[in-house]
C-alpha positions as CSV (number, residue, x, y, z in Angstrom):
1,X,-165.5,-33.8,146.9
2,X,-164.4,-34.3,143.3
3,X,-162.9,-31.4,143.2
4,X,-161.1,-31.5,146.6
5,X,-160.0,-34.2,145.2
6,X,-158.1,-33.0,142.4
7,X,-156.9,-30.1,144.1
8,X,-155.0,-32.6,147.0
9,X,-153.3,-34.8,143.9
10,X,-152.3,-30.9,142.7
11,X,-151.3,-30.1,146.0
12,X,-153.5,-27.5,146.1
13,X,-155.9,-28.4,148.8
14,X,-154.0,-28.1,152.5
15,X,-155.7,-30.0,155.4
16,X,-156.7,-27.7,158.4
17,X,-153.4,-28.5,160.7
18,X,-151.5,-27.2,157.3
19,X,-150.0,-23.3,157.8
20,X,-152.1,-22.5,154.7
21,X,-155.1,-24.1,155.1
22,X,-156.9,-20.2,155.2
23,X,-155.6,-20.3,151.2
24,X,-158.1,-23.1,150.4
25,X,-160.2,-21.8,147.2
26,X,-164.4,-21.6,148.4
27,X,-166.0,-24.8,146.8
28,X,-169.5,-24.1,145.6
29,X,-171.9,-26.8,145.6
30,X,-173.3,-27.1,141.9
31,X,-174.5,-29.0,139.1
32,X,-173.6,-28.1,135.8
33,X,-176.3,-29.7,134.7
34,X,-178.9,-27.9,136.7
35,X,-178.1,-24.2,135.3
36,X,-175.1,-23.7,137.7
37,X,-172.4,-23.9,135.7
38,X,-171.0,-20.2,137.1
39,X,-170.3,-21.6,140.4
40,X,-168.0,-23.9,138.9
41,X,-166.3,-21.3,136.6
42,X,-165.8,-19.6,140.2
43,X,-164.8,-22.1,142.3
44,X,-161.7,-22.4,139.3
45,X,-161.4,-19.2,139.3
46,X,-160.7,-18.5,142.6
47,X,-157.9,-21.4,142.6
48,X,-156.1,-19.6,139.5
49,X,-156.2,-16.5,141.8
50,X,-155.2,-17.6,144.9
51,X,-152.2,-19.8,142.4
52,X,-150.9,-16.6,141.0
């Protein structure tokens, strides 16, 4: 939800009702902490791919 969260202050995130709601980047449930820490890198990833 946290990073929802920064993606809607972005504007990055569209609601499903939005035209481009299909653009929304995968989220991958993770914990850095836990040995994860490539799902994040592609959840970002994916945003800065879908951006440009």
């Amino acid at each position: 939800e946290d990073f929802k969260t920064v993606l809607k202050e972005h504007q990055l995130w569209y609601e499903p009702d939005h035209e481009l709601y299909h653009q929304n980047p995968p989220i991958y449930e993770t914990c850095a902490l836990y040995g994860s820490r490539k799902n994040i890198y592609r959840s970002f990833d994916e945003c800065v791919r879908r951006i440009l």
